[in-house]
mmCIF file of the N, C-alpha and C atoms, coordinates in Angstrom:
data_MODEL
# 
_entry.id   MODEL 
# 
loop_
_atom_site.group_PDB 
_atom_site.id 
_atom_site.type_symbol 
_atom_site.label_atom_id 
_atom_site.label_alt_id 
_atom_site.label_comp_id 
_atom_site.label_asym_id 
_atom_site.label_entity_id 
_atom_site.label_seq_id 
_atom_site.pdbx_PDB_ins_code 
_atom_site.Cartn_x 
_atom_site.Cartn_y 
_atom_site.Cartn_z 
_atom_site.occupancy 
_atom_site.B_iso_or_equiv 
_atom_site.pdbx_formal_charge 
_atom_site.auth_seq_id 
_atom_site.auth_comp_id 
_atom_site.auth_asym_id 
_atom_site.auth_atom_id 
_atom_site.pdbx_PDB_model_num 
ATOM 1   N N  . UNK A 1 1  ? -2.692  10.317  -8.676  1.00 0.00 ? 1  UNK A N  1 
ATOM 2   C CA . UNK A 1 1  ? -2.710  10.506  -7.254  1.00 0.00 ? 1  UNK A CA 1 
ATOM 3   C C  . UNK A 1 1  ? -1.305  10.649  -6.709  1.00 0.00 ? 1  UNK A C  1 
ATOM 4   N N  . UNK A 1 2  ? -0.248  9.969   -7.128  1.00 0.00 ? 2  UNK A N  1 
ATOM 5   C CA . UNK A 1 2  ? 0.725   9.827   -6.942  1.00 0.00 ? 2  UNK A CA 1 
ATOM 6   C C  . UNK A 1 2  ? 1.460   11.194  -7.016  1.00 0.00 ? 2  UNK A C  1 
ATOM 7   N N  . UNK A 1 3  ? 1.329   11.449  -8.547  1.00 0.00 ? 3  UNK A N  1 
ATOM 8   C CA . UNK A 1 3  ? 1.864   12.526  -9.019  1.00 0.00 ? 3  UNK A CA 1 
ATOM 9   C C  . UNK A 1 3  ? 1.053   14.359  -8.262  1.00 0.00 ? 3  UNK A C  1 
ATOM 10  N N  . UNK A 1 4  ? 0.198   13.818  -7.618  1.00 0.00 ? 4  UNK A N  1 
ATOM 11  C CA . UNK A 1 4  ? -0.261  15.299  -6.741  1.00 0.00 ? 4  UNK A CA 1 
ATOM 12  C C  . UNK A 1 4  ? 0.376   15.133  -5.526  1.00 0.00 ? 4  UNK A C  1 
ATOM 13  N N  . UNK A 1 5  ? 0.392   13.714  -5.231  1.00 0.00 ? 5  UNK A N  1 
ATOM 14  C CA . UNK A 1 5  ? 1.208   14.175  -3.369  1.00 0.00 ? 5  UNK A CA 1 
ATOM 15  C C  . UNK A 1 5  ? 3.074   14.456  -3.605  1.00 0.00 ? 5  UNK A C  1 
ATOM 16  N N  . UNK A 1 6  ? 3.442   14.290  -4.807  1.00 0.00 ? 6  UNK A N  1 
ATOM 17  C CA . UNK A 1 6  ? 4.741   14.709  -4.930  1.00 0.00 ? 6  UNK A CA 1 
ATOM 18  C C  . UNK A 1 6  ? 4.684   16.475  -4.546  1.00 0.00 ? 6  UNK A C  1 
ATOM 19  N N  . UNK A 1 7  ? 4.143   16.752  -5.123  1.00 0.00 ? 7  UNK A N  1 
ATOM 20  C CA . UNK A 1 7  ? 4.131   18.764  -4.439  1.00 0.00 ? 7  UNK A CA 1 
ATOM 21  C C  . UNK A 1 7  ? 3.933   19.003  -3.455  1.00 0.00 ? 7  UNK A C  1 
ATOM 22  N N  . UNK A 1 8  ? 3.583   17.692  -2.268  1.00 0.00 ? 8  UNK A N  1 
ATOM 23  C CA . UNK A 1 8  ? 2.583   18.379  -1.256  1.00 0.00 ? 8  UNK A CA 1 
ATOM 24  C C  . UNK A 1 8  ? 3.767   17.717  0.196   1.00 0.00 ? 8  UNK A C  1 
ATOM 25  N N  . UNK A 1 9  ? 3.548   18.231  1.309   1.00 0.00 ? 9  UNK A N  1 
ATOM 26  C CA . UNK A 1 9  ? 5.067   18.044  2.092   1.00 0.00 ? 9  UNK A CA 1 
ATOM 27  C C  . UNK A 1 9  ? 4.160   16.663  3.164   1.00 0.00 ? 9  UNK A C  1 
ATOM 28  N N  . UNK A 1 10 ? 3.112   16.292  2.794   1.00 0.00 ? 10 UNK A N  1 
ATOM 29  C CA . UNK A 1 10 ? 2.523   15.174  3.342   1.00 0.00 ? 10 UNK A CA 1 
ATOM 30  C C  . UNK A 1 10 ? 1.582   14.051  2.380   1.00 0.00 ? 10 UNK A C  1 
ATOM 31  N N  . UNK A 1 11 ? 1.921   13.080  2.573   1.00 0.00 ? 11 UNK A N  1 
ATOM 32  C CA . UNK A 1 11 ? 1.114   12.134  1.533   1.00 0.00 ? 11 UNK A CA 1 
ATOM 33  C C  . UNK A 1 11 ? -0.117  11.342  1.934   1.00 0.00 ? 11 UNK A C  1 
ATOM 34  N N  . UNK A 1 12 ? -0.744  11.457  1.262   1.00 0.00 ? 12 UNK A N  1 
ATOM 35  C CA . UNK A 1 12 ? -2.477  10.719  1.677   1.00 0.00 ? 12 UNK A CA 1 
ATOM 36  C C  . UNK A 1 12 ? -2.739  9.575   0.184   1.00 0.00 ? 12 UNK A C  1 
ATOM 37  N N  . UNK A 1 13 ? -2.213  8.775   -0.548  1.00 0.00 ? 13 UNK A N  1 
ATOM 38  C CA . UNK A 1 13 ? -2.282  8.061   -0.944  1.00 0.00 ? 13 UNK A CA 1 
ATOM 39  C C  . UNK A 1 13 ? -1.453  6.551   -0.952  1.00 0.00 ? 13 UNK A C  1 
ATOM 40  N N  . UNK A 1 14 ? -0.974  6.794   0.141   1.00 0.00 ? 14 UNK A N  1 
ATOM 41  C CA . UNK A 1 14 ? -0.343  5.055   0.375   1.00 0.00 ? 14 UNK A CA 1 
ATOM 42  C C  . UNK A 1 14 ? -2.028  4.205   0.870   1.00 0.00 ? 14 UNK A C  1 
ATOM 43  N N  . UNK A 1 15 ? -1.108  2.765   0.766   1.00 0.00 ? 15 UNK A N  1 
ATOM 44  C CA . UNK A 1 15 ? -2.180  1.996   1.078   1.00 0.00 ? 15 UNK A CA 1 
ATOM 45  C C  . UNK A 1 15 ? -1.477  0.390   1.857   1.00 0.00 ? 15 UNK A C  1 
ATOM 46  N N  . UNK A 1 16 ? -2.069  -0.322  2.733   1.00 0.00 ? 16 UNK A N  1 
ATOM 47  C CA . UNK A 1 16 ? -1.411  -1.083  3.642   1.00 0.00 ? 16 UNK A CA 1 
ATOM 48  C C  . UNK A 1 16 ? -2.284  -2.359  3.652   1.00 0.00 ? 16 UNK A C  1 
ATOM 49  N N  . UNK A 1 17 ? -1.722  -3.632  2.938   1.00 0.00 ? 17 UNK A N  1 
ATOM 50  C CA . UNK A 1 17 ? -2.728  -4.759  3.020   1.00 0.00 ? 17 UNK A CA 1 
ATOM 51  C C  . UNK A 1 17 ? -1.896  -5.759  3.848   1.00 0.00 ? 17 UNK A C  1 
ATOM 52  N N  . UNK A 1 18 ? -2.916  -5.795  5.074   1.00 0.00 ? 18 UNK A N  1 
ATOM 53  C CA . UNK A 1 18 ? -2.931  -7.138  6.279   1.00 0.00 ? 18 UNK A CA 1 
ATOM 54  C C  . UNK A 1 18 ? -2.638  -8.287  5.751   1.00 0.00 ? 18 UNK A C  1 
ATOM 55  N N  . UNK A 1 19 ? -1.429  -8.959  5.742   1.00 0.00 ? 19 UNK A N  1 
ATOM 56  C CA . UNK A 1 19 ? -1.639  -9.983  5.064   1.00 0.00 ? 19 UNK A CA 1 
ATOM 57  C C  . UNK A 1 19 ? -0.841  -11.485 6.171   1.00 0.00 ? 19 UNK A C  1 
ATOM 58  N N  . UNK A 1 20 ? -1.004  -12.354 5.996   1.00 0.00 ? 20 UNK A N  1 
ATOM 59  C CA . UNK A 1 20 ? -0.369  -13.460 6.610   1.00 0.00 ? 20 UNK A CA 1 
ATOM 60  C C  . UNK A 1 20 ? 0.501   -14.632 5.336   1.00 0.00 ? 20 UNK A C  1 
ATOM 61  N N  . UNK A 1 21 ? 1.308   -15.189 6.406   1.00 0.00 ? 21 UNK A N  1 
ATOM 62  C CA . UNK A 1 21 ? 1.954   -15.984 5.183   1.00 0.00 ? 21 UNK A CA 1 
ATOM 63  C C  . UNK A 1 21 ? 1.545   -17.537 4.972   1.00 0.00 ? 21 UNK A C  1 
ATOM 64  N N  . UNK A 1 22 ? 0.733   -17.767 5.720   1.00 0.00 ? 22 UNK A N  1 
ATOM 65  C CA . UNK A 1 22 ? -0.491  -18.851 5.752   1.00 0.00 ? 22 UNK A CA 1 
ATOM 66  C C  . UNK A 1 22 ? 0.490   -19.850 6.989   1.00 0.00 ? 22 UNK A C  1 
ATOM 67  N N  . UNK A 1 23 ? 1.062   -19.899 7.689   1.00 0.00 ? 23 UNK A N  1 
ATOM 68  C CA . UNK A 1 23 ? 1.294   -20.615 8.634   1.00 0.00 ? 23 UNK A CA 1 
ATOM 69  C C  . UNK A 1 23 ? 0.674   -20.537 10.014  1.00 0.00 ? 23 UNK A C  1 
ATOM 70  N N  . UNK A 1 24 ? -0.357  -19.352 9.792   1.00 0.00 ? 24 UNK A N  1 
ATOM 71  C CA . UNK A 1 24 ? -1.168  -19.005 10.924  1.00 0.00 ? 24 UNK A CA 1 
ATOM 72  C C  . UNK A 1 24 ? -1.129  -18.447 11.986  1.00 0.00 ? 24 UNK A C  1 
ATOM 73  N N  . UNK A 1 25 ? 0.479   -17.871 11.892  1.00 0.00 ? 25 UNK A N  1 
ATOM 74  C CA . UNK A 1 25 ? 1.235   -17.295 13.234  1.00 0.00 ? 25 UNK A CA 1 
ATOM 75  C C  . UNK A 1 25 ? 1.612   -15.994 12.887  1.00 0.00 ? 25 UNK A C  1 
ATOM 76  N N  . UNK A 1 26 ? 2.344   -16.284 12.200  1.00 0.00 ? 26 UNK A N  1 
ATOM 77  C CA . UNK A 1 26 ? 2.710   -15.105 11.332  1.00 0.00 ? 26 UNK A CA 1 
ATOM 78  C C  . UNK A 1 26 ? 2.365   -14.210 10.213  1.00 0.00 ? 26 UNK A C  1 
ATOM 79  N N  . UNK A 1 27 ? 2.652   -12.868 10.101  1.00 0.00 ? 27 UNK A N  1 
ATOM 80  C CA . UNK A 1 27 ? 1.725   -11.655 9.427   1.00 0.00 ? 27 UNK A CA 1 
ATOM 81  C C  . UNK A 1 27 ? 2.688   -10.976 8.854   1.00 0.00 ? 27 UNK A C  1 
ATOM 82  N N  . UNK A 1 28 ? 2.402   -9.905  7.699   1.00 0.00 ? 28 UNK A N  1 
ATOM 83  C CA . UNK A 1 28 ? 3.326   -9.325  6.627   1.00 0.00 ? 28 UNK A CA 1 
ATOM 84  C C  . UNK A 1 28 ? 2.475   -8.203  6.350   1.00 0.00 ? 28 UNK A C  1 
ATOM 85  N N  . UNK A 1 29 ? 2.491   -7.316  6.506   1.00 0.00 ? 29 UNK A N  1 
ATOM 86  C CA . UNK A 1 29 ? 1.944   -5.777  6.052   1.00 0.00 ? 29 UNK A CA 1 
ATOM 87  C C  . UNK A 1 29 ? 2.662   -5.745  5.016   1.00 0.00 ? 29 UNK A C  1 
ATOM 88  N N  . UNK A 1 30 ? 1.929   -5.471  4.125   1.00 0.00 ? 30 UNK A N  1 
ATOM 89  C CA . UNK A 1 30 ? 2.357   -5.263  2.500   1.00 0.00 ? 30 UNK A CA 1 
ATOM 90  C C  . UNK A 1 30 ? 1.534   -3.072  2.315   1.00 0.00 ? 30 UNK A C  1 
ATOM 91  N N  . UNK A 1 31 ? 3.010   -2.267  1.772   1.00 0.00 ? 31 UNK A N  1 
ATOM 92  C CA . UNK A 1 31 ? 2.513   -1.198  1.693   1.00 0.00 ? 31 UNK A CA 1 
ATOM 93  C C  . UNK A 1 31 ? 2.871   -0.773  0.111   1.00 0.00 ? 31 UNK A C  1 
ATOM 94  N N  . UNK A 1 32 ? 2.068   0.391   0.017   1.00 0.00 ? 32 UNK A N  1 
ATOM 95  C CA . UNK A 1 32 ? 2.637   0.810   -1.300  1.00 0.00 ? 32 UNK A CA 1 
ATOM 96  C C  . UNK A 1 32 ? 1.676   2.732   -1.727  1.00 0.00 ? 32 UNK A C  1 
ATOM 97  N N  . UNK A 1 33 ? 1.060   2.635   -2.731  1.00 0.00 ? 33 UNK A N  1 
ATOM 98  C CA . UNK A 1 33 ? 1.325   3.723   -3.186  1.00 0.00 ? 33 UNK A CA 1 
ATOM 99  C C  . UNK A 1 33 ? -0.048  3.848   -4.312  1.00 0.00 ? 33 UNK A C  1 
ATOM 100 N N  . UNK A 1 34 ? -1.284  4.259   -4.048  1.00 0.00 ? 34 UNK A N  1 
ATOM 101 C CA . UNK A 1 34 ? -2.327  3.894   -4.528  1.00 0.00 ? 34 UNK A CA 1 
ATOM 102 C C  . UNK A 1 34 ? -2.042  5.139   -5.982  1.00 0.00 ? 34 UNK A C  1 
ATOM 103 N N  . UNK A 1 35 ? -2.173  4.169   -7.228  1.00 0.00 ? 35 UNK A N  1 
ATOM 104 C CA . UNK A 1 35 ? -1.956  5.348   -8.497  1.00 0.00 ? 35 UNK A CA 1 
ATOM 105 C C  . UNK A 1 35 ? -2.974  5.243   -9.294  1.00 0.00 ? 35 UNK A C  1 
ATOM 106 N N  . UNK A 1 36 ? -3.740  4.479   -9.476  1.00 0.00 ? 36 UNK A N  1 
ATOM 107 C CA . UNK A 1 36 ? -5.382  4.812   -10.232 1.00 0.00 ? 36 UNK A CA 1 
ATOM 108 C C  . UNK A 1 36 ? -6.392  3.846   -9.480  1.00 0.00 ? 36 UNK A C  1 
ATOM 109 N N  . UNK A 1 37 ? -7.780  4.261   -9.869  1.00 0.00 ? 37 UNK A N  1 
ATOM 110 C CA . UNK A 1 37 ? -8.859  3.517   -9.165  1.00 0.00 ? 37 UNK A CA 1 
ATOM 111 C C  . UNK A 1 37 ? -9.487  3.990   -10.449 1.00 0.00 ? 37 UNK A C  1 
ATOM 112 N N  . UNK A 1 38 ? -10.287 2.096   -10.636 1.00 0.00 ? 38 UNK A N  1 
ATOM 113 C CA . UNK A 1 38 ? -11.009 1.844   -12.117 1.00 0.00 ? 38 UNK A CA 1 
ATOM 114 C C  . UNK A 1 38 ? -12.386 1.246   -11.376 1.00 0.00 ? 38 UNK A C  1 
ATOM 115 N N  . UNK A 1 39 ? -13.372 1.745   -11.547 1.00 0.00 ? 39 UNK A N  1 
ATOM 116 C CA . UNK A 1 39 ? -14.796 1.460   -11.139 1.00 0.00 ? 39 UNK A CA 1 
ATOM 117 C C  . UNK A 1 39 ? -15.791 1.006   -12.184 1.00 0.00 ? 39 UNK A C  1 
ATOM 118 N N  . UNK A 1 40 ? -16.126 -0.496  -12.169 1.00 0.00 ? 40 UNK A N  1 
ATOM 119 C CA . UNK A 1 40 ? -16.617 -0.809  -13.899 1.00 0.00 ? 40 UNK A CA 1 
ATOM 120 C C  . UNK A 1 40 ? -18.416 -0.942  -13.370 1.00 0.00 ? 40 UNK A C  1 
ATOM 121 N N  . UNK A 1 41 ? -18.858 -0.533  -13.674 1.00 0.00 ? 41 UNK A N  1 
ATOM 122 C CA . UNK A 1 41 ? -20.387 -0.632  -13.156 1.00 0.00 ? 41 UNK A CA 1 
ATOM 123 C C  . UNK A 1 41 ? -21.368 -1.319  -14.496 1.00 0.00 ? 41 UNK A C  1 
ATOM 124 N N  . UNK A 1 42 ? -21.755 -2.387  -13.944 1.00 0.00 ? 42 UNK A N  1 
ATOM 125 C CA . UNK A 1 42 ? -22.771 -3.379  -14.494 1.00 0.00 ? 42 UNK A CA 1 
ATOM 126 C C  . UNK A 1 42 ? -24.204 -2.881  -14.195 1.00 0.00 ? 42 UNK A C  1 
ATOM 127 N N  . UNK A 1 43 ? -25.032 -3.853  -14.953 1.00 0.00 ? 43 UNK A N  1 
ATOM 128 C CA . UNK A 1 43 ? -26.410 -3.544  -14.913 1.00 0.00 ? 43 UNK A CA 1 
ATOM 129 C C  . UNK A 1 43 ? -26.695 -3.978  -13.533 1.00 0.00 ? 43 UNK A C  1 
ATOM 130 N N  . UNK A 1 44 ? -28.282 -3.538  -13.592 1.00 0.00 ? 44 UNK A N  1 
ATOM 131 C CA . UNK A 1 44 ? -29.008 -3.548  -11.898 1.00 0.00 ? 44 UNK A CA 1 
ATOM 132 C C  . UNK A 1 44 ? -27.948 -2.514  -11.203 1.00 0.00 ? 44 UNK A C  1 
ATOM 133 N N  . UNK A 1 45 ? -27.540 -1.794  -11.237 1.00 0.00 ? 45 UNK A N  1 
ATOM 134 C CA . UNK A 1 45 ? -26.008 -1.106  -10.232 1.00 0.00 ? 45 UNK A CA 1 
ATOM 135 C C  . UNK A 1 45 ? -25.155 -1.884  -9.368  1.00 0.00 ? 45 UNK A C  1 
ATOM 136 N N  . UNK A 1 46 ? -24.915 -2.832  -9.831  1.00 0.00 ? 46 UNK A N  1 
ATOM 137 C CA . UNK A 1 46 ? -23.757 -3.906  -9.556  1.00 0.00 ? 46 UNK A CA 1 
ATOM 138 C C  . UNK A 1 46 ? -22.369 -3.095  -10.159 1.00 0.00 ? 46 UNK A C  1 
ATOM 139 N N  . UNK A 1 47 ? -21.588 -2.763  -9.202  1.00 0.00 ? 47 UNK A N  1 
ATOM 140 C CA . UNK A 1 47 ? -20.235 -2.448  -9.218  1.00 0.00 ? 47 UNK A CA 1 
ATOM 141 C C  . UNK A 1 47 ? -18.899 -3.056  -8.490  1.00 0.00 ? 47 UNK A C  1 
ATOM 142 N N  . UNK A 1 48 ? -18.184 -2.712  -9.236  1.00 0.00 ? 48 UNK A N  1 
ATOM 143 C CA . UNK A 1 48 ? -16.541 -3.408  -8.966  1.00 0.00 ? 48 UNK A CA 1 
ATOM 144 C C  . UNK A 1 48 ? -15.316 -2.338  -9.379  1.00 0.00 ? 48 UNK A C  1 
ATOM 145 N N  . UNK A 1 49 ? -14.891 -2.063  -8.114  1.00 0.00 ? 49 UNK A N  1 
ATOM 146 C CA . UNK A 1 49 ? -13.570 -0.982  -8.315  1.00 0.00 ? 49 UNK A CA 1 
ATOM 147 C C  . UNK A 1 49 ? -12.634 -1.298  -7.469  1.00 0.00 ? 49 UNK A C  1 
ATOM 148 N N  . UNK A 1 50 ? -11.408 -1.476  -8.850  1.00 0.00 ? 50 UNK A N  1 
ATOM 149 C CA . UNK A 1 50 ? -10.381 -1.961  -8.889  1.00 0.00 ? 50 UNK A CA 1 
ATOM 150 C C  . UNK A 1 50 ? -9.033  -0.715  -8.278  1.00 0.00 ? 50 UNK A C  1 
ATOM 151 N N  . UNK A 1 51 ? -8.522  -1.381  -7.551  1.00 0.00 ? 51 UNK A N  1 
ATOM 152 C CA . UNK A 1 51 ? -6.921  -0.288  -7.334  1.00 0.00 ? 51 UNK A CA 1 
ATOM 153 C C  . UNK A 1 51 ? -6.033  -1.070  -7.740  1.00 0.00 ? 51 UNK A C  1 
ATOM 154 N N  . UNK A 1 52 ? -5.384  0.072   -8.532  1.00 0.00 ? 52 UNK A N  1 
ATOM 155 C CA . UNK A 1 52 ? -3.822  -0.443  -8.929  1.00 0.00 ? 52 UNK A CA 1 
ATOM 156 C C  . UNK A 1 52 ? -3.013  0.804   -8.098  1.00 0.00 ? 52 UNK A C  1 
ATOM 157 N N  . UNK A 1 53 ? -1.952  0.076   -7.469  1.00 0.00 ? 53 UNK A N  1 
ATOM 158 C CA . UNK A 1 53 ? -1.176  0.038   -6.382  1.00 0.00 ? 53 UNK A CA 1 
ATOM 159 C C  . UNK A 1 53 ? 0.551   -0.286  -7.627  1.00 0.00 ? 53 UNK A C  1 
ATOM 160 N N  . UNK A 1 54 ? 1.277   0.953   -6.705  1.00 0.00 ? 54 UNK A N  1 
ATOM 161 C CA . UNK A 1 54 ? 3.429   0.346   -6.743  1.00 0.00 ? 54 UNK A CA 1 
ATOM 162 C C  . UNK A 1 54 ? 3.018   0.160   -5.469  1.00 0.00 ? 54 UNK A C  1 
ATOM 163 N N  . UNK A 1 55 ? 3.348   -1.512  -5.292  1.00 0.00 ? 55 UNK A N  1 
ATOM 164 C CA . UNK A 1 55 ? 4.015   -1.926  -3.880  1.00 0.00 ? 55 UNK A CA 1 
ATOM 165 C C  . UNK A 1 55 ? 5.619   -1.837  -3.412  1.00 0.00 ? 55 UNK A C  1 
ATOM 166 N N  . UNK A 1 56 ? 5.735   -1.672  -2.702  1.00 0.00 ? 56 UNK A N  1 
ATOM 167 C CA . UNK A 1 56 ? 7.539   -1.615  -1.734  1.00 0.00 ? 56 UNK A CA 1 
ATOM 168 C C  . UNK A 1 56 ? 7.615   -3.277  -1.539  1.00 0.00 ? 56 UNK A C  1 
ATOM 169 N N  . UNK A 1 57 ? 9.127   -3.422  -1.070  1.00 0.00 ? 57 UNK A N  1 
ATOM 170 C CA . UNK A 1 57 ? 9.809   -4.182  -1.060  1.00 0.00 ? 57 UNK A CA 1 
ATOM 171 C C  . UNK A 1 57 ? 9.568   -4.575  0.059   1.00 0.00 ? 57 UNK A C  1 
ATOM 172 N N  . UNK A 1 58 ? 8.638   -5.482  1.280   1.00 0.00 ? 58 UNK A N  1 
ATOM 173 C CA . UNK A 1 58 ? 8.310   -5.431  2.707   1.00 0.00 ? 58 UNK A CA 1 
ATOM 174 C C  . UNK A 1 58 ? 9.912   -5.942  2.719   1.00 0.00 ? 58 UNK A C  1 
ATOM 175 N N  . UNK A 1 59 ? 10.178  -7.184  1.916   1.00 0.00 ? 59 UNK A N  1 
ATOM 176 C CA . UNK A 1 59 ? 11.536  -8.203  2.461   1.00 0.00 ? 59 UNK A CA 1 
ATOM 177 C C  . UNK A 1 59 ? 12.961  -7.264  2.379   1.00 0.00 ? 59 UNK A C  1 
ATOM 178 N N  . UNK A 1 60 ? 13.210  -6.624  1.547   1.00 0.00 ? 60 UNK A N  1 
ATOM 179 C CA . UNK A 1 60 ? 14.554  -5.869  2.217   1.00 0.00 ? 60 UNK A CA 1 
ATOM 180 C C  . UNK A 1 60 ? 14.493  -4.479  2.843   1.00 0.00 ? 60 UNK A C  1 
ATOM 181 N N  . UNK A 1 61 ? 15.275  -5.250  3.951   1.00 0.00 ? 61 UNK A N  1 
ATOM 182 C CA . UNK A 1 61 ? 15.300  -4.113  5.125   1.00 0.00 ? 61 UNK A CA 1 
ATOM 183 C C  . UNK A 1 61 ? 16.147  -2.716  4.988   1.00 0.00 ? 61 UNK A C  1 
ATOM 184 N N  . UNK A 1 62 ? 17.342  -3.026  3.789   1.00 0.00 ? 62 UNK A N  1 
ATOM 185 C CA . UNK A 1 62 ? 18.185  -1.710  3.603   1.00 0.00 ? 62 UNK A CA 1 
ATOM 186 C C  . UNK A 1 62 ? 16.852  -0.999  2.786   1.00 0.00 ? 62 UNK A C  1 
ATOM 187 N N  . UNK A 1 63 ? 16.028  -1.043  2.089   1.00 0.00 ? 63 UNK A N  1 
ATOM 188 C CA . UNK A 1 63 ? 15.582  -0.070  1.114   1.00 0.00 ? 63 UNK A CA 1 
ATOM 189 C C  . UNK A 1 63 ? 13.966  -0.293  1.386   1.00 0.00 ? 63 UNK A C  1 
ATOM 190 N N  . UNK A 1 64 ? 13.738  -0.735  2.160   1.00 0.00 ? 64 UNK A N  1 
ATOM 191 C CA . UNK A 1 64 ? 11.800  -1.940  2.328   1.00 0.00 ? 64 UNK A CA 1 
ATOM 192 C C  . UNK A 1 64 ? 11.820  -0.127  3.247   1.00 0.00 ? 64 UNK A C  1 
ATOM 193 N N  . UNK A 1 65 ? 10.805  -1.421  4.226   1.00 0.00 ? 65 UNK A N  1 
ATOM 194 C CA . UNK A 1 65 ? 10.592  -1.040  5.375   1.00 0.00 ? 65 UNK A CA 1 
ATOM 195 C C  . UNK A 1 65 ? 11.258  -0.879  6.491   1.00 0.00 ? 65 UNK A C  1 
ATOM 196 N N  . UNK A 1 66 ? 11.454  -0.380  7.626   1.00 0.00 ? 66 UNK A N  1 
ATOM 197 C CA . UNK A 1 66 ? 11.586  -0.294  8.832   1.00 0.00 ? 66 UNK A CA 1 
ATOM 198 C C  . UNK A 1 66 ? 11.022  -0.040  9.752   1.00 0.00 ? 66 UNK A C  1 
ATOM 199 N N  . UNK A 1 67 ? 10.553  -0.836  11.538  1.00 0.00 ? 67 UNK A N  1 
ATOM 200 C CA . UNK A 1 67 ? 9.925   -0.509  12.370  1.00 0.00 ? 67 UNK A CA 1 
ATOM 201 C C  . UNK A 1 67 ? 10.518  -0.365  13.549  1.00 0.00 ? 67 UNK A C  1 
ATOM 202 N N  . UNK A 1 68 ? 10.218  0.974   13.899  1.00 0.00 ? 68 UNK A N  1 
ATOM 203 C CA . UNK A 1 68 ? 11.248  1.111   15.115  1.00 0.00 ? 68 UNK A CA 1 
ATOM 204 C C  . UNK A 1 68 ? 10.776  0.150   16.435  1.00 0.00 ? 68 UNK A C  1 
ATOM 205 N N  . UNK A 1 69 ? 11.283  0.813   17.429  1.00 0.00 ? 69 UNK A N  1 
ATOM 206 C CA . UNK A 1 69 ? 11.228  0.036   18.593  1.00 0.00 ? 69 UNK A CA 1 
ATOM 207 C C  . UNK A 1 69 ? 9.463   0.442   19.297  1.00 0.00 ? 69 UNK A C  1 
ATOM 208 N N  . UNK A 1 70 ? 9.117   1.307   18.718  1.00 0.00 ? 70 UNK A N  1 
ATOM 209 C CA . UNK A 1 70 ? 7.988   1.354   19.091  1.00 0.00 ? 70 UNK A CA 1 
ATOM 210 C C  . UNK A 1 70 ? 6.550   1.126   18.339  1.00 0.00 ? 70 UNK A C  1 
ATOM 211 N N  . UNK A 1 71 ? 6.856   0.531   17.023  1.00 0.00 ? 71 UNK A N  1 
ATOM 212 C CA . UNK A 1 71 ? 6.320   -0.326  16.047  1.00 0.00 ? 71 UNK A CA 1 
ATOM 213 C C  . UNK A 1 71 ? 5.822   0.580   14.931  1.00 0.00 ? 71 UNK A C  1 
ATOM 214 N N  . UNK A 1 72 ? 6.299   1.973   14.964  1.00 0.00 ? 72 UNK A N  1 
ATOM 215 C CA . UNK A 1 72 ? 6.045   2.992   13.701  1.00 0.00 ? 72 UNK A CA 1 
ATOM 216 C C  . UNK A 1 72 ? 6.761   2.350   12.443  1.00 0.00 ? 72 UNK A C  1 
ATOM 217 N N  . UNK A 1 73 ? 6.315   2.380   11.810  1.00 0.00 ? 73 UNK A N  1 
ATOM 218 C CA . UNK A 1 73 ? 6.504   2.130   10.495  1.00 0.00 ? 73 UNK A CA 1 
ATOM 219 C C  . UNK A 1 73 ? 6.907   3.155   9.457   1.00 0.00 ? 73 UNK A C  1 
ATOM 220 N N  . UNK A 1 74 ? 8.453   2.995   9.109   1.00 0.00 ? 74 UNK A N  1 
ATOM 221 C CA . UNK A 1 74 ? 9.011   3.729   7.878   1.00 0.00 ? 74 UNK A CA 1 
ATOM 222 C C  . UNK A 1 74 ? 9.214   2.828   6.547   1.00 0.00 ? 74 UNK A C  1 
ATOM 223 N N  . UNK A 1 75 ? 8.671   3.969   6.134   1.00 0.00 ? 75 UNK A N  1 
ATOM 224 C CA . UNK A 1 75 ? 9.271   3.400   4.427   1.00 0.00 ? 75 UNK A CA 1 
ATOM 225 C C  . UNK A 1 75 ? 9.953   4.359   3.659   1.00 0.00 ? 75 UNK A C  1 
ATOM 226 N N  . UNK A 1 76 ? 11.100  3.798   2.491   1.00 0.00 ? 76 UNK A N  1 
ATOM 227 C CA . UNK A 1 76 ? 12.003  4.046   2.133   1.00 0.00 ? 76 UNK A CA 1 
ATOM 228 C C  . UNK A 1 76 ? 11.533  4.390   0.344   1.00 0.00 ? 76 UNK A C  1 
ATOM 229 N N  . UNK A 1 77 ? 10.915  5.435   0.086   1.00 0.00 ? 77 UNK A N  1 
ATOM 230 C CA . UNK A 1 77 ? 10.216  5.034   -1.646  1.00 0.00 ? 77 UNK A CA 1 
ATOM 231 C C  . UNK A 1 77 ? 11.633  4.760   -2.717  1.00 0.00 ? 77 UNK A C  1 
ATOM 232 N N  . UNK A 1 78 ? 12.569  5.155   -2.102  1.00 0.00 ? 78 UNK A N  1 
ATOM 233 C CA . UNK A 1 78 ? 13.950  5.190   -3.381  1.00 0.00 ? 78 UNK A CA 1 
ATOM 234 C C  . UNK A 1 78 ? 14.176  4.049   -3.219  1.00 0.00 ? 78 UNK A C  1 
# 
């Protein structure tokens, strides 16, 4: 997945998990870069599909993330 949005001048495989740091106040968007999806299917049609994800660096700000003043969200993949 990864390797098709490199040719393409817009990307449709990132992925963004809501997350908190358990103090109840505070929140951490964790982003990254969805590169395979594994779907293991059990009997009765009981299924489970797994993503493996490269996550970014949320904590440094030279190379992480950045949010401007109007709360858009950049990321830095190098």
């Amino acid at each position: 997945m990864e390797d098709y949005d490199k040719k393409l001048t817009t990307q449709n495989s990132g992925v963004v998990v809501l997350g908190d740091v358990g103090n109840g106040k505070d929140e951490i968007d964790y982003y990254g870069i969805l590169t395979e999806v594994i779907e293991l299917q059990y009997l009765d049609n009981n299924r489970v599909v797994l993503f493996r994800c490269k996550w970014f660096d949320v904590h440094d700000t030279n190379k992480g993330i950045k949010v401007n003043k109007y709360g858009f969200v950049s990321i830095n993949p190098c």
